[in-house]
C-alpha positions as CSV (number, residue, x, y, z in Angstrom):
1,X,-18.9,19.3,0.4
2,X,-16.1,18.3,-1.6
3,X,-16.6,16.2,-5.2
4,X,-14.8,12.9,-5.5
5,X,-14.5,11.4,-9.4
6,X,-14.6,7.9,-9.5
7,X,-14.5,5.8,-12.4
8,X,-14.2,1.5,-12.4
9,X,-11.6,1.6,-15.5
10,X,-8.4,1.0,-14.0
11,X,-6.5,1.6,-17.0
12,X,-3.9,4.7,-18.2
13,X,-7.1,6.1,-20.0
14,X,-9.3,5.9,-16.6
15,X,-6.5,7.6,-14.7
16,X,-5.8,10.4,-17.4
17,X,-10.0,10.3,-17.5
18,X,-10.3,11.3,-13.4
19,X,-7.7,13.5,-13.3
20,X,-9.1,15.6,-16.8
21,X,-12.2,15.4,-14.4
22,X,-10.6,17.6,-11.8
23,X,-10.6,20.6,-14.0
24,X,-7.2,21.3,-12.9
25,X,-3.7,22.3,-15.1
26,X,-0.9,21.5,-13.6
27,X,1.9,22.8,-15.0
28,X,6.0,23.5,-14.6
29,X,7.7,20.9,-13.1
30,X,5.1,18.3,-11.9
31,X,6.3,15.6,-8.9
32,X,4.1,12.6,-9.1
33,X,4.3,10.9,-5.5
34,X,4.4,7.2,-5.8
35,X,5.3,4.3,-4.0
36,X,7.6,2.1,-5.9
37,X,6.8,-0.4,-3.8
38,X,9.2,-2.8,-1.2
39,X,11.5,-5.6,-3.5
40,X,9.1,-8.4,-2.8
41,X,6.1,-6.5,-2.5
42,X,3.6,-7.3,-5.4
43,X,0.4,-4.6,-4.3
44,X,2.4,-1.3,-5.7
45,X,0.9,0.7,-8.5
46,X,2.9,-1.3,-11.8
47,X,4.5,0.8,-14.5
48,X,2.7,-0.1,-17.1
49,X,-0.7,1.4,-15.4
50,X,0.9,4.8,-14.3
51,X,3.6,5.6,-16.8
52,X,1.5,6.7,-19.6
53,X,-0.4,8.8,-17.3
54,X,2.9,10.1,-15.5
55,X,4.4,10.3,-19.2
56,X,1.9,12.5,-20.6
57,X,2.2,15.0,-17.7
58,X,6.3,15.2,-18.0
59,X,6.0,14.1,-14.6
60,X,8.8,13.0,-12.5
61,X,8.0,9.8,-9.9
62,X,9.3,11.1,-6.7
63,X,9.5,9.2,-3.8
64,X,11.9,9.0,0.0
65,X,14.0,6.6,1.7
66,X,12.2,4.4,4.1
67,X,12.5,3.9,8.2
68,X,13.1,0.7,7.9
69,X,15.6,-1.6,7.0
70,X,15.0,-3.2,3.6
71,X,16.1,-2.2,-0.2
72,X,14.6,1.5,-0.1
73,X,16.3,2.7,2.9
74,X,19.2,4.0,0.8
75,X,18.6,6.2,-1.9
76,X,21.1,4.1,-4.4
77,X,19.4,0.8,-3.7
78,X,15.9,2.6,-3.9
79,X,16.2,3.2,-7.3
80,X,17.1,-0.2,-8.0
81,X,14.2,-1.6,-6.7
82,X,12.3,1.7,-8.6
83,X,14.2,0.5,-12.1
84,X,13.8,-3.2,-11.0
85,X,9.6,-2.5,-10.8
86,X,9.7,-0.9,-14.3
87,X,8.9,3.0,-13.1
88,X,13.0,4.3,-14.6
89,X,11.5,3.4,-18.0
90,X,8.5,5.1,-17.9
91,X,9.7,8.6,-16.4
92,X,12.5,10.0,-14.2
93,X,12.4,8.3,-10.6
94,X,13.3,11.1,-8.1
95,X,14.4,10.5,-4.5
96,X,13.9,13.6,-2.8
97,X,15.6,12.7,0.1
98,X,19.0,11.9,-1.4
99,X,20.9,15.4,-0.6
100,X,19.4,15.8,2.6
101,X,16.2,17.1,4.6
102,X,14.4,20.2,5.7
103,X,12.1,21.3,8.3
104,X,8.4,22.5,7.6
105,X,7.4,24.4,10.6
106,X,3.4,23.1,11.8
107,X,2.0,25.1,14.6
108,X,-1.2,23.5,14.4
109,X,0.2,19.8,16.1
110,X,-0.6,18.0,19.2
111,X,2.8,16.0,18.1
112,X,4.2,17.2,15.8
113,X,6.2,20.7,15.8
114,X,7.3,20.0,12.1
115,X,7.5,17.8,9.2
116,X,10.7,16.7,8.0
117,X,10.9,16.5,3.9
118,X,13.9,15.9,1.1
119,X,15.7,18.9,-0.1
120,X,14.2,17.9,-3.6
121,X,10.7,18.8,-2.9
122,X,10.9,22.5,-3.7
123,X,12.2,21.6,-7.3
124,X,8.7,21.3,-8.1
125,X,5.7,23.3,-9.5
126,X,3.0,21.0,-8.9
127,X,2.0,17.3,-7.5
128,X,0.4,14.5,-7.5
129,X,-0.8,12.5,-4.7
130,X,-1.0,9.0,-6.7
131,X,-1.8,6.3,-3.7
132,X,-2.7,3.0,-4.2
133,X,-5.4,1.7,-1.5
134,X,-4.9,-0.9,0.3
135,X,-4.0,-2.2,4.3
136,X,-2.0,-1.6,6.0
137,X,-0.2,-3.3,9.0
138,X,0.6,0.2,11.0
139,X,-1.7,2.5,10.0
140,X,-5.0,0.1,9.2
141,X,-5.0,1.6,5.7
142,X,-3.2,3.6,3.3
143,X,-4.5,5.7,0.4
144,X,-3.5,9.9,0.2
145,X,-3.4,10.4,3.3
146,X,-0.6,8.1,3.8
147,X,0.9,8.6,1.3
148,X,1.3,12.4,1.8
149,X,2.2,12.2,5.8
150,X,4.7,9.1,5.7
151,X,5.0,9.0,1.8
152,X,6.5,12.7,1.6
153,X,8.6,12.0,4.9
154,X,12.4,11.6,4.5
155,X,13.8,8.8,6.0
156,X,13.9,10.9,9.7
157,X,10.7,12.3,9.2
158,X,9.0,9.1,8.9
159,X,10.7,8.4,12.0
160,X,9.6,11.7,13.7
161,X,6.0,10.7,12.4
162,X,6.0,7.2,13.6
163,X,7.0,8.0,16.9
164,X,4.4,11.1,17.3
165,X,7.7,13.4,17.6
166,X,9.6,11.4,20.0
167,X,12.3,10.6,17.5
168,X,14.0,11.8,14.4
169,X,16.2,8.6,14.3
170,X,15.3,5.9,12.3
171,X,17.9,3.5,14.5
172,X,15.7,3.5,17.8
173,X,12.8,4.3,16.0
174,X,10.9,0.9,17.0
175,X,11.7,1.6,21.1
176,X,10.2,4.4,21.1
177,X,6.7,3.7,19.1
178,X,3.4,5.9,20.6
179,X,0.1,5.0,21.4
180,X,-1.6,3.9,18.3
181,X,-4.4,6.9,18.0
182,X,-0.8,9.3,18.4
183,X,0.7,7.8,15.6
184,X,-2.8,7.9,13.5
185,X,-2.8,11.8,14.8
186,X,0.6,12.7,13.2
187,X,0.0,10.6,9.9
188,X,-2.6,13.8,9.7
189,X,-0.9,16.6,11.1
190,X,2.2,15.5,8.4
191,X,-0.3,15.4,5.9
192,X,-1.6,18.2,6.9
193,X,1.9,20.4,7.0
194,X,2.6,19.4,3.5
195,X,-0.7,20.8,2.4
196,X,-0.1,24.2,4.2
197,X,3.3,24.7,2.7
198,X,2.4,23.9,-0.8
199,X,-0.6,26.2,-0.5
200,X,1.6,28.8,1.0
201,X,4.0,28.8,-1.8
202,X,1.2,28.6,-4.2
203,X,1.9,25.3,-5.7
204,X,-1.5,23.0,-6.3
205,X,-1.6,19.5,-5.6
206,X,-4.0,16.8,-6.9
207,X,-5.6,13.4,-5.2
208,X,-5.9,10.4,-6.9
209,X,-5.8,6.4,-5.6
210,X,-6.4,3.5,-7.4
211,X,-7.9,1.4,-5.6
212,X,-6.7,-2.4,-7.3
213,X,-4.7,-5.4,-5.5
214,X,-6.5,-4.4,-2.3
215,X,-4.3,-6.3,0.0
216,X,-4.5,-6.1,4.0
217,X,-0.9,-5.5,4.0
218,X,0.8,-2.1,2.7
219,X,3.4,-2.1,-0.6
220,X,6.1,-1.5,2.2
221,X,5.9,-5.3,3.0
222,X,8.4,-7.3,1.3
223,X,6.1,-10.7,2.1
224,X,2.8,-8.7,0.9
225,X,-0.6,-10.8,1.3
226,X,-3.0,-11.7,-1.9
227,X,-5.8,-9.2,-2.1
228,X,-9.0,-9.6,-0.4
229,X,-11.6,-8.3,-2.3
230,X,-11.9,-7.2,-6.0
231,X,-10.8,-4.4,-7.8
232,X,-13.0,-1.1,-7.5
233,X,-11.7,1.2,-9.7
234,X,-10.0,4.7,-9.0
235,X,-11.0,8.0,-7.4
236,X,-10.0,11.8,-7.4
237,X,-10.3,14.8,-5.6
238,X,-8.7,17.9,-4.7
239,X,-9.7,16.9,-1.0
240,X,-7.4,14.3,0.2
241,X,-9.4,13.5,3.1
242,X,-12.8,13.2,1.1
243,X,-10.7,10.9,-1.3
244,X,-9.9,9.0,1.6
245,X,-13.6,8.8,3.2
246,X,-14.8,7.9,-0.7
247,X,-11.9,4.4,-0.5
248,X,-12.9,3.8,2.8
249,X,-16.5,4.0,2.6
250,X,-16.3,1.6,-0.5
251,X,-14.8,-0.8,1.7
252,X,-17.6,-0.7,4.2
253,X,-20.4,-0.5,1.6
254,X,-18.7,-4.3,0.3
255,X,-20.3,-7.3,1.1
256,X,-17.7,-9.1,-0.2
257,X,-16.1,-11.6,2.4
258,X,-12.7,-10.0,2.4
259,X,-14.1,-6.5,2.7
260,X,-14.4,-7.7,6.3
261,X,-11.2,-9.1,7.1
262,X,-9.9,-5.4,6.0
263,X,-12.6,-3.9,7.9
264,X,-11.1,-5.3,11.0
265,X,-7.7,-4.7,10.0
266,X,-8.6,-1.2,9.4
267,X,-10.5,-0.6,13.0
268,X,-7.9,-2.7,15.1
269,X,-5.6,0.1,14.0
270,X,-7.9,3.0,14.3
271,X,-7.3,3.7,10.8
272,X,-10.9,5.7,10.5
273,X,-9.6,8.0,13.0
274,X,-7.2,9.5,10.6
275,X,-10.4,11.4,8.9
276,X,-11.9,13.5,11.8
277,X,-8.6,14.6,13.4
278,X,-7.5,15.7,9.3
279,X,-10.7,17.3,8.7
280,X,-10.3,19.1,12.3
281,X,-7.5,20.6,11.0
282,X,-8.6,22.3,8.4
283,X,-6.7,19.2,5.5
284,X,-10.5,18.5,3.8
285,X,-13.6,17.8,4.6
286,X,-15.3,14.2,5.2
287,X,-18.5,15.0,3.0
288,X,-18.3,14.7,-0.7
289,X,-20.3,13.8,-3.8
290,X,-19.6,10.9,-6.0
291,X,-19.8,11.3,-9.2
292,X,-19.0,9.5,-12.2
293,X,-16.1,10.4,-14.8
């Protein structure tokens, strides 16, 4: 059984407060994955509530080019949107794609033989997984998970993952889409590669999602929806998928009105399904403890 922090503040003190909880040190050169959130979007994690945090860590934001076409595609016009959001004054904004890609080699896949990451990811010491929780219009949700299968991808490895390893090219990308539950698969088995190559090289990695501006639509949408329910504070763990199962079973546990119209969102894309198929493969386990920070 894994533990899960949680804590309603959703301020730079709650967030330094959950992660103090973990009882972990990261140290070196720590990458703190976040999205920076599509030009238009409005749902993404703001500056002002993760720069302190990311501040007090020396962390550097790092991020990767999108699939598809909008402002982030391009690592130059990625970190205009990233300085236009407010994250290039809080820390240094890393695109870890911009000199190219390498391979990570994943045995373990029904899809996926590998996961395809920026050059810039083995600058690091340490991470964070920082996900903000919300819809989303693919994948039914997005929280750690996500954001550490698609999130880490460079621009042809969110390809390769989109298209359940049909494709490394972003350009045909959408003709050559999978079955839903494929797709759903290799969002975990690319989450799931990540996690075995860090722990291979001995690097640690920390969960954490706030879970505000819940939104059925993802911070990848330029025409991003209002949110649906309230605010419900933030959660960590070193177990991305009980971190996940924690958001998730929030949701359910809801009665609010819009916790249903994300409900459906979430089922009509098999979204749940993410969370058995990452726990078969050995990425974290689905029960945890709550407990307060």
């Amino acid at each position: 059984m894994a533990k899960v922090y949680f804590t309603k503040e959703i301020t730079p003190e709650g967030l330094r407060r959950v992660y103090e909880a973990l009882g972990v040190k990261l140290s070196g050169k720590i990458g703190v994955k976040v999205s920076t959130g599509e030009a238009g979007a409005k749902g993404y994690l703001k500056a002002d509530l993760i720069g302190p945090f990311v501040k007090s860590l020396g962390g550097t934001i790092v991020e990767c080019n999108t699939a598809y076409p909008g402002k982030r595609n391009v690592a130059e016009e990625h970190l205009k949107v990233a300085e236009e959001h407010g994250f290039t004054s809080s820390a240094k904004v890393d695109i870890m794609d911009a000199e190219g890609e390498f391979k990570i080699p994943f045995e373990k896949g029904k899809y996926l033989k590998y996961d395809i990451i920026g050059t810039h990811f083995n600058d690091y010491d340490a991470f964070i997984n920082l996900a903000h929780g919300k819809g989303h219009a693919m994948g039914g949700f997005g929280a750690n998970l996500k954001n550490q299968s698609i999130g880490f991808a460079s621009r042809n490895g969110k390809a390769y993952i989109h298209s359940a390893g049909k494709s490394e090219d972003p350009e045909v990308l959408w003709d050559n889409l999978p079955e839903q539950i494929e797709f759903i698969h290799s969002m975990a088995e690319a989450a799931t590669a990540v996690a075995d190559y860090l722990k291979a090289q001995g690097k640690p990695i920390a969960y954490i999602t706030v879970m505000n501006a819940i939104s059925l639509s993802c911070d990848c949408d330029a025409n991003q929806d209002d949110p649906v329910m309230a605010d419900l504070g933030i959660v960590a763990s070193l177990d991305p998928v009980a971190n996940d199962q924690a958001f998730i079973d929030m949701i359910w546990k809801s009665e609010e009105p819009g916790a249903k119209k994300l409900q459906e969102r979430i089922d009509s894309r098999l979204g749940r399904e993410i969370l058995p198929y990452a726990e078969e493969l050995g990425l974290g386990v689905r029960e945890y403890e709550l407990v307060e920070a």
